[in-house]
C-alpha positions in Angstrom: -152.8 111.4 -44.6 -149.6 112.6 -45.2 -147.9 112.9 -48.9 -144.5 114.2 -48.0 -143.8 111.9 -45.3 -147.1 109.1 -43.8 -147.9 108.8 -40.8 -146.3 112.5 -39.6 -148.0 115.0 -38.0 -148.3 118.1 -39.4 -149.3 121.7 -38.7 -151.7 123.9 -40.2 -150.2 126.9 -42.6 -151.9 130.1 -42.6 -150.9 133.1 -44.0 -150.0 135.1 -47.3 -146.5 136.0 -48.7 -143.4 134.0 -49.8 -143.1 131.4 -46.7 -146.7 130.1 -48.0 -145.5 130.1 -51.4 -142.1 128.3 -51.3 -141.8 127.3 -48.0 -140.1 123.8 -48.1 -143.4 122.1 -47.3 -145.1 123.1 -50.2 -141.5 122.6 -52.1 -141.0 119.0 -50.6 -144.6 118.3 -51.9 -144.0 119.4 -55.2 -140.6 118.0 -55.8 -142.2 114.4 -54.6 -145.0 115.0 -57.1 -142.3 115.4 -60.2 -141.1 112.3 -58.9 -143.0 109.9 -57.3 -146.4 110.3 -58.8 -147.9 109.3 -62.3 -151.9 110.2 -63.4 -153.9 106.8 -63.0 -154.3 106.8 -66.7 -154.3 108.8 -69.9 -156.9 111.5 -69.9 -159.0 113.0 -73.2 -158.6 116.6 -71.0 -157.1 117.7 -68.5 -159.2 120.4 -66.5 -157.2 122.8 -64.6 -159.7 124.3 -62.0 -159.0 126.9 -58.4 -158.6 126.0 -54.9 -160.9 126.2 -52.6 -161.4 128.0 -49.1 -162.9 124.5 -48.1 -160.5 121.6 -47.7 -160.5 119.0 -48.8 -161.1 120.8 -52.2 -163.5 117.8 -53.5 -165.9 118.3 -50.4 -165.9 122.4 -50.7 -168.8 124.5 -52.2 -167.5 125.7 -55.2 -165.9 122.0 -56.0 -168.8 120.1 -54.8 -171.2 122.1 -57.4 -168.7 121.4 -60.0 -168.0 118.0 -60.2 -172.1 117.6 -59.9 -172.5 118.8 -63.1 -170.3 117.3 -65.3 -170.1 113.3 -62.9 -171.0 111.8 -65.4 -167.8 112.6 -67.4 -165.7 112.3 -64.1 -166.8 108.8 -63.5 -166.3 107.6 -67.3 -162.3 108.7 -66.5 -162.7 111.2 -69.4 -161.2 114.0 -67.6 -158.7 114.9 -65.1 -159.1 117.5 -62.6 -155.8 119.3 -61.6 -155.8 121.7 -58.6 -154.2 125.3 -59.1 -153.1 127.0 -55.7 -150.6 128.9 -53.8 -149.7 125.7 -52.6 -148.8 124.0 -56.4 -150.2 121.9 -58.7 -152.4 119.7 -57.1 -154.2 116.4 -59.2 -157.4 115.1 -57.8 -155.8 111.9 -56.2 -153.9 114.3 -53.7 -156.3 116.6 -52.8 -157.0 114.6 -49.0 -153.3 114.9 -47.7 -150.9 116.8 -45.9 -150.2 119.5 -47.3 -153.0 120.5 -49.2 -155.7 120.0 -46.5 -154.1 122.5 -43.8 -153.3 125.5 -44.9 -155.0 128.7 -45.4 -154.4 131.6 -48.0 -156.4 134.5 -47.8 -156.5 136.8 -51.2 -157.9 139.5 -48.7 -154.5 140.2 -47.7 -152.5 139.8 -51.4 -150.2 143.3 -52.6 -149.6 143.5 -55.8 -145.9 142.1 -55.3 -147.2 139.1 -53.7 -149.7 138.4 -56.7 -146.9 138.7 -59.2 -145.0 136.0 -57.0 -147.8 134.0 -56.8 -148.2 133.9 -60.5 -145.0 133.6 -61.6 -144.3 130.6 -59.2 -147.7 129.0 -60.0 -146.7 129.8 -63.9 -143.7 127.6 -62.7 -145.0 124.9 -61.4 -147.5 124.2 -64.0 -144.8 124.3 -66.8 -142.6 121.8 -64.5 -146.3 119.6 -64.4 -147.4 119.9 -67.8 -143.8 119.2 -69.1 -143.6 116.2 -66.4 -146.6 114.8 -67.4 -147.7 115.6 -71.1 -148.4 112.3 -72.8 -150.8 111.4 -70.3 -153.0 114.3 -71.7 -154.5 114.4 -75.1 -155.4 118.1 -74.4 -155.5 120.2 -71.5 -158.6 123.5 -70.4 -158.7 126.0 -67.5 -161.7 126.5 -65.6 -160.7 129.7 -64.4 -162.2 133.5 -63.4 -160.6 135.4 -66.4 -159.6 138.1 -64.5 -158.1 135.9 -61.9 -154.1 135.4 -61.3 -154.3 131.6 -61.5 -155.6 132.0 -65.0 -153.3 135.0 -65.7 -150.3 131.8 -64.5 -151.9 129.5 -66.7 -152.2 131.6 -69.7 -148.3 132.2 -69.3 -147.5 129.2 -68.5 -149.4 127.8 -71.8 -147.1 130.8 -73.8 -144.1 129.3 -72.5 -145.2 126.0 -73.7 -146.2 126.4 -77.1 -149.5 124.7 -76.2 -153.1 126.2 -75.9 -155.1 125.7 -73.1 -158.1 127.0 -73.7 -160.5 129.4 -70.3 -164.2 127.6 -70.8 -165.0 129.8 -68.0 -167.9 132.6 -69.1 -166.5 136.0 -69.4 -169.8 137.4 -68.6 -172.0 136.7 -65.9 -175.6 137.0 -64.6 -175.7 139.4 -61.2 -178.8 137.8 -59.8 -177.1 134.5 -60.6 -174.1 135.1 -58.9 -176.5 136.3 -55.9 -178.2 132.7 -55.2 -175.1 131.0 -55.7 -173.7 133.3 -53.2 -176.9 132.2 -50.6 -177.7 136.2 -51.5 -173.7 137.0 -50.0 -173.4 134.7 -47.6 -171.2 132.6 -48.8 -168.8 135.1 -50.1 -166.4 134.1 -52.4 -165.6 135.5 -55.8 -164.8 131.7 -57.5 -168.7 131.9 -56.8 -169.5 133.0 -60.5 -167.9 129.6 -61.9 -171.2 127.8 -60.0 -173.6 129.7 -61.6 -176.5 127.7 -63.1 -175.1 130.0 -66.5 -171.5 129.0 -66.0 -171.7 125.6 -65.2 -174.1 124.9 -68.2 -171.4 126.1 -70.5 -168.7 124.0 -68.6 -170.4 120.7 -68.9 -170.9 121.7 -73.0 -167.9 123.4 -73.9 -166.1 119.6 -72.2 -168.6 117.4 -73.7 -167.2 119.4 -77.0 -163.7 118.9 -76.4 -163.8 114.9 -75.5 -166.2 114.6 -78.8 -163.3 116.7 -80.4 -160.7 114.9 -79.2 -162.2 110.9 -79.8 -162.5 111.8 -83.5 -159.0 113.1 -83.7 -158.2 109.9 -81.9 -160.3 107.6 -84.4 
């Protein structure tokens, strides 16, 4: 599937730097998203959460662990995931097309210029989303490693704003958890310490918090 133009065939990006930042697919994405697209409903929270290696994001490791723990809350439409990523600001509903299933960043290979351009852009985008989109959202959280640039984007971004979004990702974690959620290093990833039995505990709480939070400012 193919957002920017069905039915096209498309190749597979791979790489680190500006051309897999603003390159004009990832451009012609997001411009089409500011235009064309409109959240399903209105959402209690809106859960900003990282990419994944794995695409589609939904059917990755880190995702897949995720959105076990808290399914109730994502079938009752209470929340709405949106995707942070070199590649934009990607909402659930998107996360099976072109681009966003074929490409390939690899932090490995990020200098310290290229993270600054990757946060400032992502900081863009998500203050272009947020401001596109805001009254479809009673209240928006990041799900984010604290010491991680797509939370340093988000946490400027929310500056910028004038709004909080609150990190209910632990700031602490457990080494031998993070070693069997890694398959003892296998899978190596350092988004692994948001899967943690710990972490994810205090993601499904910290939520069910915010939604009871929010329905009695609502009421």
């Amino acid at each position: 599937m193919d957002w920017i133009d069905p039915g096209s065939c498309r190749a597979y990006l791979r790489g680190v730097g500006l051309r897999f930042l603003t390159g004009k697919e990832f451009e012609k994405a997001f411009d089409k998203l500011l235009r064309e697209y409109r959240p399903k409903k209105w959402y209690p929270v809106g859960l900003i959460i990282p990419c994944s290696y794995g695409k589609p994001y939904s059917q990755s490791f880190i995702h897949y662990l995720i959105r076990k723990e808290i399914a109730d809350i994502i079938k009752a439409g209470e929340i709405h995931e949106i995707i942070v990523t070199n590649a934009g600001v990607v909402p659930r509903e998107l996360d099976e097309y072109w681009p966003y299933t074929a490409y390939d960043w690899n932090p490995a290979y990020e200098t310290p210029e290229i993270k600054k351009l990757y946060t400032e852009v992502l900081s863009k985008r998500i203050i272009d989303y947020i401001s596109r989109f805001s009254a479809y959202y009673g209240c928006f959280a990041a799900y984010l490693r604290w010491d991680s640039d797509s939370w340093k984007a988000v946490r400027m971004a929310s500056e910028i704003l004038g709004i909080e979004i609150a990190n209910i990702a632990p700031k602490e974690y457990d080494e031998e958890e993070i070693r069997a959620a890694s398959l003892d290093g296998l899978y190596d990833d350092p988004d692994v310490v948001l899967i943690t039995p710990s972490a994810i505990k205090k993601l499904s709480e910290a939520l069910r918090e915010m939604l009871s939070a929010c329905k009695n400012k609502i009421t």
